[in-house]
mmCIF file of the N, C-alpha and C atoms, coordinates in Angstrom:
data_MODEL
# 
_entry.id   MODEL 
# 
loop_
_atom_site.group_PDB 
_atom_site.id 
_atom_site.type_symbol 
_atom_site.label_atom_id 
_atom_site.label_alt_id 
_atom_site.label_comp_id 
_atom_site.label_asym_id 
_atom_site.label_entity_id 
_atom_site.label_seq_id 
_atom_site.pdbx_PDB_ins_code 
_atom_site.Cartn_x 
_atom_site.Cartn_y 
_atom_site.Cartn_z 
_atom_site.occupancy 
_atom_site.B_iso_or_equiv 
_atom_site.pdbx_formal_charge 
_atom_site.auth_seq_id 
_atom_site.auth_comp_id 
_atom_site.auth_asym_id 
_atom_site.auth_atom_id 
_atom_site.pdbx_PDB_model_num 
ATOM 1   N N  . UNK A 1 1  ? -67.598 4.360   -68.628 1.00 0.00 ? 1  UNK A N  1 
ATOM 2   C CA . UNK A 1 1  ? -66.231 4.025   -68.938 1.00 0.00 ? 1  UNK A CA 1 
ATOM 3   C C  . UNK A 1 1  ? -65.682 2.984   -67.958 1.00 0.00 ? 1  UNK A C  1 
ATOM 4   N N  . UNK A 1 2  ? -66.081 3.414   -66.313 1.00 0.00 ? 2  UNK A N  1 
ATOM 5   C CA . UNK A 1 2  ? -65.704 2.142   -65.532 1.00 0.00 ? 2  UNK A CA 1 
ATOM 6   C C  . UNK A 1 2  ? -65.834 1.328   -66.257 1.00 0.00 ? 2  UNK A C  1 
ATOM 7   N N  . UNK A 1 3  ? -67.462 0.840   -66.634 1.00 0.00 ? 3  UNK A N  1 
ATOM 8   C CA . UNK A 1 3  ? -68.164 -0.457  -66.495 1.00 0.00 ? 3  UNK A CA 1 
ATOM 9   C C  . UNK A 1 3  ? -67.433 -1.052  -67.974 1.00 0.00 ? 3  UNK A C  1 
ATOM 10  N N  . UNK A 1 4  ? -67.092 -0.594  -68.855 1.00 0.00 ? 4  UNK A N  1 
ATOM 11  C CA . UNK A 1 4  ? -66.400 -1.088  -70.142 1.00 0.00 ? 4  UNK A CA 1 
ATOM 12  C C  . UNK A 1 4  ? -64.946 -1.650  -69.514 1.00 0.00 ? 4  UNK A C  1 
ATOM 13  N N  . UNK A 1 5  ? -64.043 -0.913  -68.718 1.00 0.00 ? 5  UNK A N  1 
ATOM 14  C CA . UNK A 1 5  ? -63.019 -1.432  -68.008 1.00 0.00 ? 5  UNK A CA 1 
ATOM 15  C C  . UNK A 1 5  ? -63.300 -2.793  -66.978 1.00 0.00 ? 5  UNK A C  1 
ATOM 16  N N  . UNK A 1 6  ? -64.292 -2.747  -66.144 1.00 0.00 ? 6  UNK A N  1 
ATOM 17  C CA . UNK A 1 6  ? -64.498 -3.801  -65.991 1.00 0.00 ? 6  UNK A CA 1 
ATOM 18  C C  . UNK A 1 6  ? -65.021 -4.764  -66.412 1.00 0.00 ? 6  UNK A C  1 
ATOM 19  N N  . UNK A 1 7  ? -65.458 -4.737  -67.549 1.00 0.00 ? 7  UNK A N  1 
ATOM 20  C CA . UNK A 1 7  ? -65.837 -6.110  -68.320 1.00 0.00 ? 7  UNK A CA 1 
ATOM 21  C C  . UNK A 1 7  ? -64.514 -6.126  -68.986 1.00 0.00 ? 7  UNK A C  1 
ATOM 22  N N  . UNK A 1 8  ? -63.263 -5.669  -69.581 1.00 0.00 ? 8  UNK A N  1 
ATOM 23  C CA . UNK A 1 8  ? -62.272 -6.096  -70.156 1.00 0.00 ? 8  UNK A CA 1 
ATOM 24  C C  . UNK A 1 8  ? -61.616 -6.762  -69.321 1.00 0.00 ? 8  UNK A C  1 
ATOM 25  N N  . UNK A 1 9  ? -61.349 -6.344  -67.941 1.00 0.00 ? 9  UNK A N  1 
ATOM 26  C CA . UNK A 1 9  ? -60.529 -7.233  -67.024 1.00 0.00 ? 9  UNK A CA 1 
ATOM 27  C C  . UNK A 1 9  ? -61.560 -8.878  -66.585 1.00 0.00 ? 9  UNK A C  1 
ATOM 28  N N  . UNK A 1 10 ? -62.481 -8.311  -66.666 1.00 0.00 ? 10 UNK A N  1 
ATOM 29  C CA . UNK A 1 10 ? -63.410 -9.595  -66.483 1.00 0.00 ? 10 UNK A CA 1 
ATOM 30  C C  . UNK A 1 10 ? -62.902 -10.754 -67.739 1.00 0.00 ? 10 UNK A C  1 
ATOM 31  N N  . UNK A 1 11 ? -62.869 -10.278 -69.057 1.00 0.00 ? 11 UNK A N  1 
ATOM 32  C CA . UNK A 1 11 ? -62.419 -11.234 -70.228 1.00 0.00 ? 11 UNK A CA 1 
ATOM 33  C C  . UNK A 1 11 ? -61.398 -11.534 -69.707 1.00 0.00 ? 11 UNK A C  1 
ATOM 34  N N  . UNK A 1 12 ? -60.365 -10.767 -68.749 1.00 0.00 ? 12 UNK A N  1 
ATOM 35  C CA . UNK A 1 12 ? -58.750 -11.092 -68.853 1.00 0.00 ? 12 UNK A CA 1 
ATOM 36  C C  . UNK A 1 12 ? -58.456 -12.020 -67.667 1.00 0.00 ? 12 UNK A C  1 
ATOM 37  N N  . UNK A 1 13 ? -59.627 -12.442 -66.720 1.00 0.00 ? 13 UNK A N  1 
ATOM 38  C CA . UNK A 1 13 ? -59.797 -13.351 -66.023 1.00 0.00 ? 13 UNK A CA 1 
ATOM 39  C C  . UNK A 1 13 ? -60.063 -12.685 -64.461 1.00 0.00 ? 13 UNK A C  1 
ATOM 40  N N  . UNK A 1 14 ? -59.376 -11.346 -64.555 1.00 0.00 ? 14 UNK A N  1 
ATOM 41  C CA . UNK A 1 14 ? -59.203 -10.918 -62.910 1.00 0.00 ? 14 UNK A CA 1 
ATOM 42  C C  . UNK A 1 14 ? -60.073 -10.629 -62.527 1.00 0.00 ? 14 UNK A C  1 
ATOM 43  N N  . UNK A 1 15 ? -61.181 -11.491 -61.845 1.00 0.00 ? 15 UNK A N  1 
ATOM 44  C CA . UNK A 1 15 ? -62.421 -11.430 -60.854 1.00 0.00 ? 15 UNK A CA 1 
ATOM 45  C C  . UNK A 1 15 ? -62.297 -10.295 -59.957 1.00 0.00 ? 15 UNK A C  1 
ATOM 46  N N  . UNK A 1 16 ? -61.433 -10.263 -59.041 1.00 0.00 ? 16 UNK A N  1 
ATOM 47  C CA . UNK A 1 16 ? -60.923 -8.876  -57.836 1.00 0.00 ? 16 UNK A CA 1 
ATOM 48  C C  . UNK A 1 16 ? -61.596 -7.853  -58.470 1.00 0.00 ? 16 UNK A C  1 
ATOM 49  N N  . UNK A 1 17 ? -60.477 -7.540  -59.775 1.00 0.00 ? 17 UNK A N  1 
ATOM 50  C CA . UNK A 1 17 ? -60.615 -6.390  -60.445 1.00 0.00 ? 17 UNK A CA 1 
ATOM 51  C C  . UNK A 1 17 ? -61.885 -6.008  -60.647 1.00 0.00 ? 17 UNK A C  1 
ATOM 52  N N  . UNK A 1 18 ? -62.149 -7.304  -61.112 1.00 0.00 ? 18 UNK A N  1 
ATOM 53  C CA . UNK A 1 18 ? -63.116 -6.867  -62.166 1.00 0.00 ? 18 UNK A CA 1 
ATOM 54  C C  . UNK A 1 18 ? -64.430 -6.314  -61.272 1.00 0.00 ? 18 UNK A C  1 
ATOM 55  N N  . UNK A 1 19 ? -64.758 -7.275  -60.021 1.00 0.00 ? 19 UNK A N  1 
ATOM 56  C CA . UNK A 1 19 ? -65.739 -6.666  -59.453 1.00 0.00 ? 19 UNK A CA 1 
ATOM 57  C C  . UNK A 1 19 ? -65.353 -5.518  -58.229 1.00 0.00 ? 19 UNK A C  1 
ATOM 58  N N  . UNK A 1 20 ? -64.160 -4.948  -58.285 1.00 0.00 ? 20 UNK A N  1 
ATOM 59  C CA . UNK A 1 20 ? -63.967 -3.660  -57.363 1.00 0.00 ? 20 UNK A CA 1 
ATOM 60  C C  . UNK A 1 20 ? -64.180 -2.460  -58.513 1.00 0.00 ? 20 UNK A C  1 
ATOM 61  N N  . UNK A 1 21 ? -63.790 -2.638  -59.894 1.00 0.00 ? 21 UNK A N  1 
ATOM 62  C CA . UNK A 1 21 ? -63.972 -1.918  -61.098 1.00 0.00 ? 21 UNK A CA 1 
ATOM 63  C C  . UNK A 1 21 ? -65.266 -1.532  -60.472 1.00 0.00 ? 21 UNK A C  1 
ATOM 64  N N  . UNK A 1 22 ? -66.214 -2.543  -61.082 1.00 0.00 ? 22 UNK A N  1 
ATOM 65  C CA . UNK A 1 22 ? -67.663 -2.710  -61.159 1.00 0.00 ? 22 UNK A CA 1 
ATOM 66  C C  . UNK A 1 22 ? -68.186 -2.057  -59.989 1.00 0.00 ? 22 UNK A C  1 
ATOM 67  N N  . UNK A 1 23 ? -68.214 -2.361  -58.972 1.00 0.00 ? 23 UNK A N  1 
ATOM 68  C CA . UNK A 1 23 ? -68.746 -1.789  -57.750 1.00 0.00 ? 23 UNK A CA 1 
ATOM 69  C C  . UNK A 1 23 ? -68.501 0.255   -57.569 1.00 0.00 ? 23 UNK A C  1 
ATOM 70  N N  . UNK A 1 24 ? -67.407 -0.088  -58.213 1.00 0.00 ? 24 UNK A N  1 
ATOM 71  C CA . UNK A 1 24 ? -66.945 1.663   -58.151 1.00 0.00 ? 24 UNK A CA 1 
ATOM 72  C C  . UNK A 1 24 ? -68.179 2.691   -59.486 1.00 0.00 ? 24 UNK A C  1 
ATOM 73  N N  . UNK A 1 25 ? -68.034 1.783   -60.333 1.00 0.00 ? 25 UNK A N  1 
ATOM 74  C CA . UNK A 1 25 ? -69.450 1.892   -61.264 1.00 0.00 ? 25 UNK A CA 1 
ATOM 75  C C  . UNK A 1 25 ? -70.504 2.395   -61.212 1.00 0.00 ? 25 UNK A C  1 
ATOM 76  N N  . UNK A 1 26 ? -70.833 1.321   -60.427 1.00 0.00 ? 26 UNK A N  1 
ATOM 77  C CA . UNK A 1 26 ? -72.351 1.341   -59.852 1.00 0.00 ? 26 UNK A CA 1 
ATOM 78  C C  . UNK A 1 26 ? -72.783 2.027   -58.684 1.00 0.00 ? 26 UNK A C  1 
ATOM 79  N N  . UNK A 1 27 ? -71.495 2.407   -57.826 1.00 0.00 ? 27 UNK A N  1 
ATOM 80  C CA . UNK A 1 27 ? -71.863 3.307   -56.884 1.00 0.00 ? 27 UNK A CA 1 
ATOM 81  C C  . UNK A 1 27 ? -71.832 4.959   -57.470 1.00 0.00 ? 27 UNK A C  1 
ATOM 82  N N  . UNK A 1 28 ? -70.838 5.329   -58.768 1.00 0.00 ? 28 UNK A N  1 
ATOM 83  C CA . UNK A 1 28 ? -70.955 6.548   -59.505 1.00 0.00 ? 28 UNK A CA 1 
ATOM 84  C C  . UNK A 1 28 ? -72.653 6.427   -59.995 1.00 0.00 ? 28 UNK A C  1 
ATOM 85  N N  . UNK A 1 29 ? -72.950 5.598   -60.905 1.00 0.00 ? 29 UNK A N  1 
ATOM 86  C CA . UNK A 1 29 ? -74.286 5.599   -61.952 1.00 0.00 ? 29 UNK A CA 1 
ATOM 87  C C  . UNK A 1 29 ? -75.336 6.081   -60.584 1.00 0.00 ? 29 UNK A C  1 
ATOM 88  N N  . UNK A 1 30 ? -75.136 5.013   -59.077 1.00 0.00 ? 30 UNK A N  1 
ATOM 89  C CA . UNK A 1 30 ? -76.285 5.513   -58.409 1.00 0.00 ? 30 UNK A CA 1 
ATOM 90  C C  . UNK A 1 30 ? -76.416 6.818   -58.186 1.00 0.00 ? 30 UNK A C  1 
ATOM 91  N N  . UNK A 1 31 ? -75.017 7.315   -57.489 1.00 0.00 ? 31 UNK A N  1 
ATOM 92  C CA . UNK A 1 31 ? -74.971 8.964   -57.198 1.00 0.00 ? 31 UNK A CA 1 
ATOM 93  C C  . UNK A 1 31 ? -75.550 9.550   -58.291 1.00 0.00 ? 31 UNK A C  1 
ATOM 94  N N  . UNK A 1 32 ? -75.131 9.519   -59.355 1.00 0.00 ? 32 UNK A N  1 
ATOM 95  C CA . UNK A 1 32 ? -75.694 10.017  -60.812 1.00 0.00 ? 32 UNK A CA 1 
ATOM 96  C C  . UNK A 1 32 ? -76.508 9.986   -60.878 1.00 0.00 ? 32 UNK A C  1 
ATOM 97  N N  . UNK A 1 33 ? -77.675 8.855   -60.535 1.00 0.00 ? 33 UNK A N  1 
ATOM 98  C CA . UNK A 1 33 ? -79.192 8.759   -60.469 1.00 0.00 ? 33 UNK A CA 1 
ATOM 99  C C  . UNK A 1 33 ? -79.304 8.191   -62.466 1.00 0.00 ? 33 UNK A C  1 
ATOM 100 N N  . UNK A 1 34 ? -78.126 7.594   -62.254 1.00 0.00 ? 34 UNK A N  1 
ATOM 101 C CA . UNK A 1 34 ? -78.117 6.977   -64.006 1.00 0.00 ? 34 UNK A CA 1 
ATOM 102 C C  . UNK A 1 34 ? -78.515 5.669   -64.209 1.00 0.00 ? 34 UNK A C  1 
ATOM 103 N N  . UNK A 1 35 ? -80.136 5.859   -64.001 1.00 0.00 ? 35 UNK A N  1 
ATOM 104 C CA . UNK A 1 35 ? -80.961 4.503   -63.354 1.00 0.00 ? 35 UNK A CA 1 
ATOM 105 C C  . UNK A 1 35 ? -80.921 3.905   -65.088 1.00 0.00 ? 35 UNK A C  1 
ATOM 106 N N  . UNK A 1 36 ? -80.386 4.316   -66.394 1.00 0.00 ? 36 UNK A N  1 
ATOM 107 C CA . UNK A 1 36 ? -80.343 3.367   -67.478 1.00 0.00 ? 36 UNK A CA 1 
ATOM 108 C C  . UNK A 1 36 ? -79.206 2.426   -67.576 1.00 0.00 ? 36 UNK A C  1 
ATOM 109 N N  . UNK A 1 37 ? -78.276 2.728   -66.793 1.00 0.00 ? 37 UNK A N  1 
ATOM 110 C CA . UNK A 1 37 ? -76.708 2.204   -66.551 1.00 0.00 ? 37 UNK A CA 1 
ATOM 111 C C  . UNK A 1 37 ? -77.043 0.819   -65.555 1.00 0.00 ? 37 UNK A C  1 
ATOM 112 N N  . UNK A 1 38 ? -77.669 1.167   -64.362 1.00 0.00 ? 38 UNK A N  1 
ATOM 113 C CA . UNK A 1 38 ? -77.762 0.319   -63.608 1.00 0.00 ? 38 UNK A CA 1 
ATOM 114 C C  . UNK A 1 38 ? -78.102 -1.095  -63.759 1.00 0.00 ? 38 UNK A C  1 
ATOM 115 N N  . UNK A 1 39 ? -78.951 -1.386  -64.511 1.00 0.00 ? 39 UNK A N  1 
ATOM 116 C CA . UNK A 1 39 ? -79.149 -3.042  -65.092 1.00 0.00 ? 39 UNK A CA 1 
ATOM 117 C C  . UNK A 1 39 ? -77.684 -4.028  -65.398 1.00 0.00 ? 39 UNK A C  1 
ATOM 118 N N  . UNK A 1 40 ? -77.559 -2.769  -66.351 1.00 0.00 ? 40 UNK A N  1 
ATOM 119 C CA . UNK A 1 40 ? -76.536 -3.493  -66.886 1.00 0.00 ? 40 UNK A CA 1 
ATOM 120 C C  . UNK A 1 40 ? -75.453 -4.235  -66.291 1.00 0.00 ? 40 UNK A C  1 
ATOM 121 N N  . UNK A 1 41 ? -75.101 -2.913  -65.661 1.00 0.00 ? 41 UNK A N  1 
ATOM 122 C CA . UNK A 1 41 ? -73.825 -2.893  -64.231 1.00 0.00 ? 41 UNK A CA 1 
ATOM 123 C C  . UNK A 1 41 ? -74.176 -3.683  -63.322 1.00 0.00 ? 41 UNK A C  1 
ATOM 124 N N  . UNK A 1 42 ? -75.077 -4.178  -63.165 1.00 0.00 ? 42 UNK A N  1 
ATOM 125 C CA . UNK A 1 42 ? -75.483 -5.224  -62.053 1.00 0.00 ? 42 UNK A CA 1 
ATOM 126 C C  . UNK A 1 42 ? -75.620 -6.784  -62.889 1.00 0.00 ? 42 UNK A C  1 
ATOM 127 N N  . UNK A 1 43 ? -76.275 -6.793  -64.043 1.00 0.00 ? 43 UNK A N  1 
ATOM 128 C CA . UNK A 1 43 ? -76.130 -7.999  -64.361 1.00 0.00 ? 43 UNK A CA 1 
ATOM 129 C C  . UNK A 1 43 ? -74.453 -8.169  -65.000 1.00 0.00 ? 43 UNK A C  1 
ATOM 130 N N  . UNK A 1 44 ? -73.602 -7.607  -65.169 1.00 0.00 ? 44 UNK A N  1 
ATOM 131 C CA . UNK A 1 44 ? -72.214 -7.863  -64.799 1.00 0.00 ? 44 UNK A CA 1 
ATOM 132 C C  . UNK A 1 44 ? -71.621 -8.358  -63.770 1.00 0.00 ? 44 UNK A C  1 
ATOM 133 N N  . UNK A 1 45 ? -72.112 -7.674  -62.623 1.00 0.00 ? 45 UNK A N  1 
ATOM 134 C CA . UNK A 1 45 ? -71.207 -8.041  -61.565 1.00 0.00 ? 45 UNK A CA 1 
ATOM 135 C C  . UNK A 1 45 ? -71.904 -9.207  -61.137 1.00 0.00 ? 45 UNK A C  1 
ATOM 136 N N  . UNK A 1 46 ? -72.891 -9.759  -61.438 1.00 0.00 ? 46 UNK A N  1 
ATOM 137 C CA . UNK A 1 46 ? -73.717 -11.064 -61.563 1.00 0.00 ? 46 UNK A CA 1 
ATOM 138 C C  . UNK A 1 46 ? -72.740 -12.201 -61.938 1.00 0.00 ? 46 UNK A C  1 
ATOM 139 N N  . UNK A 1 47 ? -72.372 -11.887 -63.732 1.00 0.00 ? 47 UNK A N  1 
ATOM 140 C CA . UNK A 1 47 ? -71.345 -12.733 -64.163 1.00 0.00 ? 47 UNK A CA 1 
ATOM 141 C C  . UNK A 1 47 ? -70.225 -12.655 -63.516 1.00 0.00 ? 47 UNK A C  1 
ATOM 142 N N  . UNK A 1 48 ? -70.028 -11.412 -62.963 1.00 0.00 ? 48 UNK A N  1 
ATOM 143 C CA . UNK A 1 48 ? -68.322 -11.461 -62.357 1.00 0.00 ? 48 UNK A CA 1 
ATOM 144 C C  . UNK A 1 48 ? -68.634 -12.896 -60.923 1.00 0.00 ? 48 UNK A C  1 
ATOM 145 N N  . UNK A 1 49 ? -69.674 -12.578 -60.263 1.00 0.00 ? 49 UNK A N  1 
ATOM 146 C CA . UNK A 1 49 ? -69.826 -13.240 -59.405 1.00 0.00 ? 49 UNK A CA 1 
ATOM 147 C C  . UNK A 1 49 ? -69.785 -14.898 -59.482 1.00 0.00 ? 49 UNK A C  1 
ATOM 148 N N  . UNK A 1 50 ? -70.733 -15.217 -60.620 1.00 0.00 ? 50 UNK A N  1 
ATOM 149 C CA . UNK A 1 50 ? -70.635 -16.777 -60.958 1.00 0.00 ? 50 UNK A CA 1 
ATOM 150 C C  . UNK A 1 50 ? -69.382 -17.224 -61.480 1.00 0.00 ? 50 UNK A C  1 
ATOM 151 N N  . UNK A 1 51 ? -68.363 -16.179 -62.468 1.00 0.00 ? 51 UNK A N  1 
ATOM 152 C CA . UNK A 1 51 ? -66.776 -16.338 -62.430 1.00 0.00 ? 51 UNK A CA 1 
ATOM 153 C C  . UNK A 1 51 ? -66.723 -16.784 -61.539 1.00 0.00 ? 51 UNK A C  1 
ATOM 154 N N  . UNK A 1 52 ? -66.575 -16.254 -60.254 1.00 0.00 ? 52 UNK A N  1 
ATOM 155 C CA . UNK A 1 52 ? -66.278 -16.616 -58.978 1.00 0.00 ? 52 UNK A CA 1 
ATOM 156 C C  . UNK A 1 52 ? -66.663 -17.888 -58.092 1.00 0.00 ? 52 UNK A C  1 
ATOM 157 N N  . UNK A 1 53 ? -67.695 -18.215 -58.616 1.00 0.00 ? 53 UNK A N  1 
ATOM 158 C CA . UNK A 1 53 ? -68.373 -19.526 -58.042 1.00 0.00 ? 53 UNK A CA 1 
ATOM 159 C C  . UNK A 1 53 ? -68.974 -18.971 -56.824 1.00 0.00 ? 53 UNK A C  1 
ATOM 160 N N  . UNK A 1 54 ? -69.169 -17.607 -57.080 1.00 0.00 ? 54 UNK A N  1 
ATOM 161 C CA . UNK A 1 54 ? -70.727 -17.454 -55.623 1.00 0.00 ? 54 UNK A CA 1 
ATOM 162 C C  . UNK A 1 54 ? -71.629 -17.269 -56.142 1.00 0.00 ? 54 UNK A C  1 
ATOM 163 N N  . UNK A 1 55 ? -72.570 -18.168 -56.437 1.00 0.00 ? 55 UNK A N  1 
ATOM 164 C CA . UNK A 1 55 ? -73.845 -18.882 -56.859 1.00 0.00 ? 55 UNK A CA 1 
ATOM 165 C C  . UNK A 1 55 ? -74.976 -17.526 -56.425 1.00 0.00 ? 55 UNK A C  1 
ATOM 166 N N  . UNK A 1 56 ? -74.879 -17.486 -54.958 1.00 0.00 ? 56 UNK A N  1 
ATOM 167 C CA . UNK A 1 56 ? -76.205 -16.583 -54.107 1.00 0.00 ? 56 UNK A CA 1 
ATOM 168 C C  . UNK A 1 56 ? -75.728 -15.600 -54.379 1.00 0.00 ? 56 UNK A C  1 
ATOM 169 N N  . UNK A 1 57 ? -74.521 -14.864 -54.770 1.00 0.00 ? 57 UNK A N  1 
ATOM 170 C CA . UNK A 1 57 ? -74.263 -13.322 -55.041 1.00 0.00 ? 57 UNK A CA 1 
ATOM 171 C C  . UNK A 1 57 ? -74.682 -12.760 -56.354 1.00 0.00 ? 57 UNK A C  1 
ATOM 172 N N  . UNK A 1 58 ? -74.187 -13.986 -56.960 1.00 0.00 ? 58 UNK A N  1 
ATOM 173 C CA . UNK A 1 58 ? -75.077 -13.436 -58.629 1.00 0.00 ? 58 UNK A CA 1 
ATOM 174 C C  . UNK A 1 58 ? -76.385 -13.769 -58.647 1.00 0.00 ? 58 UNK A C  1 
ATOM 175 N N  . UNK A 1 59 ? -76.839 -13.942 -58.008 1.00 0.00 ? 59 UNK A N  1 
ATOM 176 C CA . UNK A 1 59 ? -78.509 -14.124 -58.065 1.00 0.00 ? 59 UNK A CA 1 
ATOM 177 C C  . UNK A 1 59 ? -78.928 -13.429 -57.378 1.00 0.00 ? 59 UNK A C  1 
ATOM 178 N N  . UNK A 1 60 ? -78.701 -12.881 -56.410 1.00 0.00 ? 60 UNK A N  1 
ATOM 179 C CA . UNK A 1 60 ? -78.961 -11.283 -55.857 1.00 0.00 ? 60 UNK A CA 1 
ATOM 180 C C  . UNK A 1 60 ? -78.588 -10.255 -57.245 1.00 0.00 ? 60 UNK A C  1 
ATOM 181 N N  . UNK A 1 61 ? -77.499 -10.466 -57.687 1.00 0.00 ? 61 UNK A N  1 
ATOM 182 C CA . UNK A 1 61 ? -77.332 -9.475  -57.902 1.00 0.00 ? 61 UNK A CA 1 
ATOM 183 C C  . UNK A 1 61 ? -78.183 -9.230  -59.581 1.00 0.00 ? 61 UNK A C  1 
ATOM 184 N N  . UNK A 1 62 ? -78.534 -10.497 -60.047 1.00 0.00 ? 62 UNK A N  1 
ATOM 185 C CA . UNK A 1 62 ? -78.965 -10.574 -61.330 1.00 0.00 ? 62 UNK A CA 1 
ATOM 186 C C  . UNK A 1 62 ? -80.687 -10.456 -60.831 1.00 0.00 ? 62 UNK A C  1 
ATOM 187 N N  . UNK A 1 63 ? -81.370 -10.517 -59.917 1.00 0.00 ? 63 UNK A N  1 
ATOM 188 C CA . UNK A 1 63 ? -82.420 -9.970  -59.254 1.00 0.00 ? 63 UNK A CA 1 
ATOM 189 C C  . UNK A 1 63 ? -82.820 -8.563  -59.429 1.00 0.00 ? 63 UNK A C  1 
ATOM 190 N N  . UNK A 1 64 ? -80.999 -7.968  -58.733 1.00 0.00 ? 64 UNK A N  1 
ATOM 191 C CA . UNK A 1 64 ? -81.353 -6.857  -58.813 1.00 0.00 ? 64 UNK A CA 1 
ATOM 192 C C  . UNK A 1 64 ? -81.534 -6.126  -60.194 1.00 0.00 ? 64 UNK A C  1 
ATOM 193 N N  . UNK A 1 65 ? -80.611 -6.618  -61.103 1.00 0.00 ? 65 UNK A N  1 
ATOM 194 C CA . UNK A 1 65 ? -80.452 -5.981  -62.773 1.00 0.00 ? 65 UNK A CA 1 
ATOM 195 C C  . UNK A 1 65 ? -81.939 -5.960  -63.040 1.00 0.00 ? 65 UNK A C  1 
ATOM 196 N N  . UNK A 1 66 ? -82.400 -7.237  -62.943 1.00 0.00 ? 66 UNK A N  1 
ATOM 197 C CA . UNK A 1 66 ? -83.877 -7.550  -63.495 1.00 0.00 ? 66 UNK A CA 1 
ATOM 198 C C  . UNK A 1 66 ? -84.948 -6.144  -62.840 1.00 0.00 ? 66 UNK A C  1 
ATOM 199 N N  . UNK A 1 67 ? -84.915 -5.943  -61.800 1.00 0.00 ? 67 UNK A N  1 
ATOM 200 C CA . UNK A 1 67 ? -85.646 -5.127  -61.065 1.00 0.00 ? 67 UNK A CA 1 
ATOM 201 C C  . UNK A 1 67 ? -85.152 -3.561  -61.573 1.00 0.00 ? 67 UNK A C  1 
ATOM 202 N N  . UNK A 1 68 ? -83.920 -3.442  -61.849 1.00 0.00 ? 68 UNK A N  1 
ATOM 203 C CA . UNK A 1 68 ? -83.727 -1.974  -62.295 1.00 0.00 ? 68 UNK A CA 1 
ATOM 204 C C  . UNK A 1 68 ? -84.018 -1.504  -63.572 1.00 0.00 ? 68 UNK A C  1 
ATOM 205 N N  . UNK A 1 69 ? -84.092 -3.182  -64.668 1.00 0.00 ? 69 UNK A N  1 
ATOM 206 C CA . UNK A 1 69 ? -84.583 -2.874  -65.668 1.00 0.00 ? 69 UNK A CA 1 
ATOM 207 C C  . UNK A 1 69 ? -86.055 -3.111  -65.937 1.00 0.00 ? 69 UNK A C  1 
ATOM 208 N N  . UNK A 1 70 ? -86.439 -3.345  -65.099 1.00 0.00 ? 70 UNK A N  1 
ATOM 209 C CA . UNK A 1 70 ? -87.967 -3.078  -65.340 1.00 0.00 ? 70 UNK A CA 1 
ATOM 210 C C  . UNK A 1 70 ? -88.765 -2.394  -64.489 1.00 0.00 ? 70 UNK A C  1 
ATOM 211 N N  . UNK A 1 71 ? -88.384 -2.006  -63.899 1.00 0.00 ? 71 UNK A N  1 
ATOM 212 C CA . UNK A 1 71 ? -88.708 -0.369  -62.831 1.00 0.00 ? 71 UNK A CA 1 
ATOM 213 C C  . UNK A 1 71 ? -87.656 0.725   -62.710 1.00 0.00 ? 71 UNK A C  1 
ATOM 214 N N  . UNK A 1 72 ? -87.409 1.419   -63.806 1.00 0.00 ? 72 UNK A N  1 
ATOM 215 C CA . UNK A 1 72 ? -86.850 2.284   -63.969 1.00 0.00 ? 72 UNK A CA 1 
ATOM 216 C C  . UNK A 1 72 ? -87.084 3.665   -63.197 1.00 0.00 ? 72 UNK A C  1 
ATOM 217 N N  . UNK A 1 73 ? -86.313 4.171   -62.127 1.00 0.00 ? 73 UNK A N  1 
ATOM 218 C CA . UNK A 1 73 ? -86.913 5.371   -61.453 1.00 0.00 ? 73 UNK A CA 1 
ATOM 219 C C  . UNK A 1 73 ? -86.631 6.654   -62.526 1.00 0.00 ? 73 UNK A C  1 
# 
């Protein structure tokens, strides 16, 4: 439910939001151990990041999506 809230504020432009949304997300899914969530939620905050114009944060972070979706614990 975060991660749907933060992609709406992401459409609505608010970067902040959108990646403090997101981060709150992805730190629930980890506790959760809701390693099918995690891709996703990371290649979001990827886009939230290039919104932003930090180039090296979304590429970490779209690294990481890639890596959670294809090594699923």
């Amino acid at each position: 439910m975060l991660r749907s809230l933060g992609i709406a504020l992401q459409v609505l432009g608010d970067v902040k939001a959108t990646r403090e949304v997101l981060e709150e997300s992805l730190s629930i899914a980890q506790g959760l151990e809701a390693t099918n969530q995690l891709g996703i939620i990371l290649l979001s905050l990827g886009n939230t990041a290039l919104d932003a114009g930090d180039n090296s944060v979304a590429l970490d972070y779209f690294k990481r999506a890639e890596s959670a979706s294809t090594n699923p614990e």
